[in-house]
N, C-alpha and C positions, 0 to 999 in steps of 0.2 A: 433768758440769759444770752451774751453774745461776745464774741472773741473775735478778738484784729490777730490776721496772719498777715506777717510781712513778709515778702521773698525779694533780697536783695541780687540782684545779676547784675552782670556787667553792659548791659545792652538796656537796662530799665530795672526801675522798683515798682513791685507790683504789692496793691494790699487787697482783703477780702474781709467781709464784716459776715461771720457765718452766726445765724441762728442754732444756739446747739439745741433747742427742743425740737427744731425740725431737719436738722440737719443739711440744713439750706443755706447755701451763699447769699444774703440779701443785696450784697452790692459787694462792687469791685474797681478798683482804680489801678490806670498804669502813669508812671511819670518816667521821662518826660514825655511831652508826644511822640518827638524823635528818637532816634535811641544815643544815650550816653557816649558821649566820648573816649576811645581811649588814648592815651598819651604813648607816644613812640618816641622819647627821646635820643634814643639810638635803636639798633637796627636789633631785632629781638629782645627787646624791652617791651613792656604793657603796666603801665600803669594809669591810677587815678587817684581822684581825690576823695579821701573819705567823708571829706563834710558834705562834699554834692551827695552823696548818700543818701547825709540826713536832711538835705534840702528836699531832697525829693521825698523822702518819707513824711516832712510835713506836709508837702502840698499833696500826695495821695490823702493822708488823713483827712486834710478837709475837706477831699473829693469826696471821698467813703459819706463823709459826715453830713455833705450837703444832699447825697443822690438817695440818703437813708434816713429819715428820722429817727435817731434811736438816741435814749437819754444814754453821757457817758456813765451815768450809777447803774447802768444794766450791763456795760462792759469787764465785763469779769475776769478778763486774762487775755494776754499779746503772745504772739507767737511769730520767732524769726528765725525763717530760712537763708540760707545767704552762700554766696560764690564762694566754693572750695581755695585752702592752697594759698588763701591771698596775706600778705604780711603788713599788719598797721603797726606803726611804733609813734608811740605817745609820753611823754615827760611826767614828771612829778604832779602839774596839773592839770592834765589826762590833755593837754593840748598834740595835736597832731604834728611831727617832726620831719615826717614826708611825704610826698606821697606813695598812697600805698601799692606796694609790688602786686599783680593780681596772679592769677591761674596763669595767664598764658605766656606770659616773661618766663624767658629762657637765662635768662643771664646767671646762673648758679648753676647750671645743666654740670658743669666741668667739677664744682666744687663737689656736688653731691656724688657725680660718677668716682672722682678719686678716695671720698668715703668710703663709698660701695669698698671698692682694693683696697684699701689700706686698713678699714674697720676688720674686714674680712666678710668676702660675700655670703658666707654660713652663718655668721653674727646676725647679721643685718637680715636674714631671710627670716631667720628662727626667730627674733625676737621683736624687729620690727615689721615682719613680713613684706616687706618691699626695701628697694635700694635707698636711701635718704635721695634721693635724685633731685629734681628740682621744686621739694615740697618746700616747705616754709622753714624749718630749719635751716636748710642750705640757701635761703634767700638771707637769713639772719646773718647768717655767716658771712655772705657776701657784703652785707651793707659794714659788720666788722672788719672785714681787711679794705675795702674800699671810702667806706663814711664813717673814719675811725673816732672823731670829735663830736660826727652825732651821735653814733654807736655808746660812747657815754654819758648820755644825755637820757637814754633809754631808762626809764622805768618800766613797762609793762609791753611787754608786744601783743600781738591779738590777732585771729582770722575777723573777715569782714563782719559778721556777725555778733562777735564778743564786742568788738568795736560799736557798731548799734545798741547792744543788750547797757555798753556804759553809757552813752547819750542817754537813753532811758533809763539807768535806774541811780546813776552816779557810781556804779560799780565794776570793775575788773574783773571778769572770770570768765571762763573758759569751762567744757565740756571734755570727759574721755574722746567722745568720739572723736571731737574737734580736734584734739591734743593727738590722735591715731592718724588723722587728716596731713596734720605738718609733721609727720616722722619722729615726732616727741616722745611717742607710746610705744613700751616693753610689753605686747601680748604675754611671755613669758611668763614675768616677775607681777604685771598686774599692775606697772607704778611706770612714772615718768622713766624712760629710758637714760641712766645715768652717765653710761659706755658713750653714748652719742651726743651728750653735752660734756664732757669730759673733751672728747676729741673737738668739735667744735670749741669749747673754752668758753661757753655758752653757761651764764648766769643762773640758776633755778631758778632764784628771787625775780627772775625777767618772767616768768612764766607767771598768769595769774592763776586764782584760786578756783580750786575746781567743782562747779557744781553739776545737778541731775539734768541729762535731756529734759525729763519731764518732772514737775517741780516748780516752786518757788523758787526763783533764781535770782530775787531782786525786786526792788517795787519802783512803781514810776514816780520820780520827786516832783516836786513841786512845780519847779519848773519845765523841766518836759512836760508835763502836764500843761500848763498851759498854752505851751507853745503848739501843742499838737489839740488841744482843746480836750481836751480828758480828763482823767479824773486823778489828783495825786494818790499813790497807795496802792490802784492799779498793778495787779502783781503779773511780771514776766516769766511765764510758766512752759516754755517751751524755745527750744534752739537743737538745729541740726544745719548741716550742711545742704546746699540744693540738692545732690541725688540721694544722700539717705533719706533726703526728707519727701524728695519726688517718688521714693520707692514705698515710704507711710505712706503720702499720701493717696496711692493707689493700693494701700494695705496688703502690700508685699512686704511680709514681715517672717514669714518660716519658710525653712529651707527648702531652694528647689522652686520659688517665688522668682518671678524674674520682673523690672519693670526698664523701660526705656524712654529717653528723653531725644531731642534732636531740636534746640533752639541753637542758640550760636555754637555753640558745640553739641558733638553728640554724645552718650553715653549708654553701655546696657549694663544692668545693675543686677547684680543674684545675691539671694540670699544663701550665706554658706554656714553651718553650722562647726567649721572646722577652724582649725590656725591655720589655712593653708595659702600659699603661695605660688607665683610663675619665679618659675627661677631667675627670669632673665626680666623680672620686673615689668615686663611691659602691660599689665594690667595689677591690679593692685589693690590690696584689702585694707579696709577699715571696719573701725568698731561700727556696728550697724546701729538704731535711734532704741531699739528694745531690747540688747545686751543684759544678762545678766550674769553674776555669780555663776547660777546653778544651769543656766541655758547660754551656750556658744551662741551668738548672733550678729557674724559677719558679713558686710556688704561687701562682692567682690565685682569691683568697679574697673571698666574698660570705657576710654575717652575717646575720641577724636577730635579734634581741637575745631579743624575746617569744618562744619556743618551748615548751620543758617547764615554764619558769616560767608561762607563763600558763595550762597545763595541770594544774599543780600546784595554781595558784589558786585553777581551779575546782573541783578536788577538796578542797580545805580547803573554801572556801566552803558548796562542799555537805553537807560532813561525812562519817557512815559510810558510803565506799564507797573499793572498789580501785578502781586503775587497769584491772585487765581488765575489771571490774564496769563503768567507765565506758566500755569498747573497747565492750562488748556492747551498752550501752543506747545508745550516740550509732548503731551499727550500725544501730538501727530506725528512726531516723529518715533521709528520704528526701534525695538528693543534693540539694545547697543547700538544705537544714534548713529547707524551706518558705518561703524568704524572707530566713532570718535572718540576716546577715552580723556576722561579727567581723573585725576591723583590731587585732591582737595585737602594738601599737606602744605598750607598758607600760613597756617594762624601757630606759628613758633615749634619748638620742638615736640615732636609729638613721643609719648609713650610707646605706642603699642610698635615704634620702629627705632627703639632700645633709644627714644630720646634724642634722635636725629634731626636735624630741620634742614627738610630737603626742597623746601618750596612747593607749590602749587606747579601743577603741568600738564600741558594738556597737549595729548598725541592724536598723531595722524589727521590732524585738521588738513582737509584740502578745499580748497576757496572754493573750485567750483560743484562741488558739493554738498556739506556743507552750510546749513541755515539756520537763525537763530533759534526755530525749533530743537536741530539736532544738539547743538549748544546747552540752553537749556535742558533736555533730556542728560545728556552725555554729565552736566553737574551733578543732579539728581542720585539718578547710579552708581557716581563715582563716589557719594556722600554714603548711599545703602552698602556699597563696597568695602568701602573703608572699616566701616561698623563691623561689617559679615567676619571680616578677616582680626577684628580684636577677637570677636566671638569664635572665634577659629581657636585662637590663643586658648581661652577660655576651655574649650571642650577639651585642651591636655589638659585641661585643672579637674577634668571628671566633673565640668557643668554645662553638663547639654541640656540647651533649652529648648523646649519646646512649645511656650507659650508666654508670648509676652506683654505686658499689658503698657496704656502710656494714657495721657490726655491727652483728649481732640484739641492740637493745639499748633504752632511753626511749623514745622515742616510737617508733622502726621494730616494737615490738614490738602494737602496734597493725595487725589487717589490714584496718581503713579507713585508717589515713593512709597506707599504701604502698599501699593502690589509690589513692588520693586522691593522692598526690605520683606517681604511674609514668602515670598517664591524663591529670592535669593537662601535666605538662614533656614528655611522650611519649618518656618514658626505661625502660630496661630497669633494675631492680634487683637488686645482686646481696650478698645479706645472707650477711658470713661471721661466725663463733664467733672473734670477737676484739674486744677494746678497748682503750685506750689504754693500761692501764697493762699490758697484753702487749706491744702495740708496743716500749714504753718496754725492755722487758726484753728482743726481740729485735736491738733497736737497741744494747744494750749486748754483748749478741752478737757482732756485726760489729762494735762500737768496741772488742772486747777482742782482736779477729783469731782469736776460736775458731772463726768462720763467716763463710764471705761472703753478698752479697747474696743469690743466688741458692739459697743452702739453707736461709736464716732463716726463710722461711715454711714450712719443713715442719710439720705438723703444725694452719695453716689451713686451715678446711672450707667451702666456700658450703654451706650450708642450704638456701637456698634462694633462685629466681630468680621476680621479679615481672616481668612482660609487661603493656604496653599492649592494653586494650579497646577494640577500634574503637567498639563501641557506648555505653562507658561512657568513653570518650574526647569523643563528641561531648557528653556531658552535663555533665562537668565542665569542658569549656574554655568554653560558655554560662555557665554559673555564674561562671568566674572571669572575663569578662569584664563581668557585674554586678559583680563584687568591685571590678577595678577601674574602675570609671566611679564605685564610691562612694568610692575611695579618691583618686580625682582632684580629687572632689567638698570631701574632708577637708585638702588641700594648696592648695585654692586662699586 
């Protein structure tokens, strides 16, 4: 038996064809080769196009299809991860109206902070445990006082995800977790949050219908079947968000679990068994992929927005060079890059700085000192930085980590930033051979009932495990405590 994971991001679509009797990834595709576009129409906007999406989902498929002979009657279930927070809106015949708002658009940042006030910031903690800020309701909102003629036009809104699950099954619907994702969801009551479509003026009937992370959720029609060469009937048996799904797929699932990611953004991800909350928002809970009734199972999730993108940046900027090419030269330059500090707060309003967008900065550059090693390095750090100080956040929530797991994969594949993030947080690392869009296809595993939880990670490996340096511990926490006294310097 075998199962397509799809993990949709904003930088690429990735698919995996796992064997569930052996718990093996057969094959794997990334589209495009470059990474995806995002559209900056104005100045803190991020958006894209959802059908590039599904373009790129077809032509992974018949990557997968070509690099693996596997009959699709042996395909037994799809499974889709996909970019948090992002808003599609679609018409009566599920045609696409705009493009879609993603994660890192800022442009609601205001509507959602005046919720916060006006909802009342105890409402909104206790029962949505975060501010409406700029998740996907508060983008809704915006496209209603701003795109009021297409705003009626809306039949169904969707995260990235639910968007793909409709290409593939002809169907509208959505997930709790999903629905906890865009600030829709009442912890409290257990039901879409009424108080907060009420104040938005926000449609229920715009919400669609809710089905199981894990589960039939839909079957592949006819046509997407063809189009992607599959099999119609094909049932879709799995959907989460990229970090709930990135923290499955490292089977971080009980509390006190922690798992971390670092592609275009960063994230570190705990498992909470609580309703609990940062007051001030700046990290933020959702319903975790194995919630249930009778077991609390909260993801509590801290971002960073800058991470690979700002890594990425500097390697455009600089031109002909790989990324190991940049591992090895930031490598020679000395812990805290002589001085130079980077604040990697580029990529829109960031959370964990109460929703701020304070730009990218970079101090104490002196030309005659100064080289694109120290550069290099000085990103690096300022990215494990960034991280260390959500997770700072974090440890008032009573979640000290002490051990965190991720794929060998964007930036972990760097061995300065995982001595640089394991000696900064004084966490043990533990990097397995998986990533999302395996997750995605183990998850469809256990939603098809051909596996339960407990046998779906056959076939993950740790690689390998990073340990704290006492000695290189005490250097890096001096550094980052220049880091932040410049970054408190940059908020006042």
């Amino acid at each position: 038996m075998y199962f397509i994971g799809y993990d949709i991001g904003s930088s690429s679509i990735k698919a995996a064809l796992l064997n569930a009797d052996t718990g093996v990834c057969v094959a794997s595709a990334t589209c495009p080769e470059k990474e995806m576009a995002i559209d900056v129409p104005h100045p803190s906007w991020a958006e894209q196009d959802p059908e590039s999406w599904w373009q790129e989902i077809i032509r992974a498929t018949g990557l997968l299809l070509s690099r693996f002979a596997v009959d699709p009657e042996q395909i037994k279930g799809i499974g889709i991860a996909y970019q948090m927070h992002g808003l599609v809106c679609v018409d009566k015949n599920q045609q696409v109206l705009r493009p879609a708002i993603i994660w890192c658009d800022s442009r609601a940042v205001d509507i959602g902070n005046s919720a916060f006030k006006n909802m009342g910031e105890t409402y909104c903690l206790s029962h949505l445990l975060n501010s409406p800020g700029n998740f996907t309701a508060s983008k809704l909102r915006w496209i209603q006082e701003n795109e009021p003629h297409l705003y009626e036009r809306i039949h169904k809104v969707m995260l990235p995800g639910d968007f793909i699950a409709m290409k593939l099954t002809g169907e509208a619907a959505t997930t709790i977790s999903g629905l906890s994702e865009g600030t829709f969801w009442d912890f409290t009551e257990n039901r879409v949050d009424a108080a907060l479509l009420k104040y938005y003026n926000i449609d229920e009937q715009l919400l669609s219908a809710i089905v199981p992370t894990f589960g039939v959720q839909g079957q592949l029609t006819a046509g997407a079947a063809a189009t992607l060469g599959l099999t119609a009937g094909t049932p879709v048996t799995y959907r989460a968000g990229d970090q709930p799904n990135n923290a499955f797929s490292l089977n971080v699932l009980q509390p006190g679990e922690a798992a971390t990611t670092a592609g275009t953004s960063g994230v570190v991800y705990a498992v909470h068994d609580k309703n609990s909350f940062d007051k001030k928002s700046r990290v933020n809970t959702f319903v975790h992929v194995n919630n249930d009734p009778a077991h609390t199972r909260n993801g509590v999730l801290m971002c960073l927005n800058g991470t690979g993108i700002a890594n990425s940046w500097l390697k455009n900027l600089v031109g002909d060079i790989t990324y190991p090419d940049m591992n090895q030269l930031a490598a020679q330059a000395p812990i805290g890059a002589a001085g130079l500090q980077v604040f990697p707060f580029g990529n829109g309003a960031e959370r964990i700085l109460e929703n701020k967008s304070i730009g990218a900065t970079v101090s104490h550059l002196n030309f005659n000192r100064h080289q694109r090693a120290h550069m290099m390095r000085a990103v690096q750090e300022g990215i494990v930085f960034g991280l260390n100080y959500g997770m700072d956040i974090m440890a008032e929530m009573d979640l000290n980590i002490h051990r965190v797991r991720a794929g060998h994969a964007n930036m972990f594949l760097s061995p300065l930033f995982r001595e640089a993030f394991a000696n900064t947080a004084n966490v043990v690392i533990e990097l397995y051979n998986t990533d999302g869009a395996a997750g995605a296809a183990r998850g469809a595993a256990i939603g098809a009932g051909y596996v339960n939880a407990a046998d779906a990670f056959r076939g993950m490996e740790c690689l390998s495990v990073i340990e704290p340096n006492a000695a290189l511990q005490s250097q890096y926490r001096d550094v980052y405590g220049d880091w932040l006294n410049g970054l408190r310097t940059l908020l006042q």
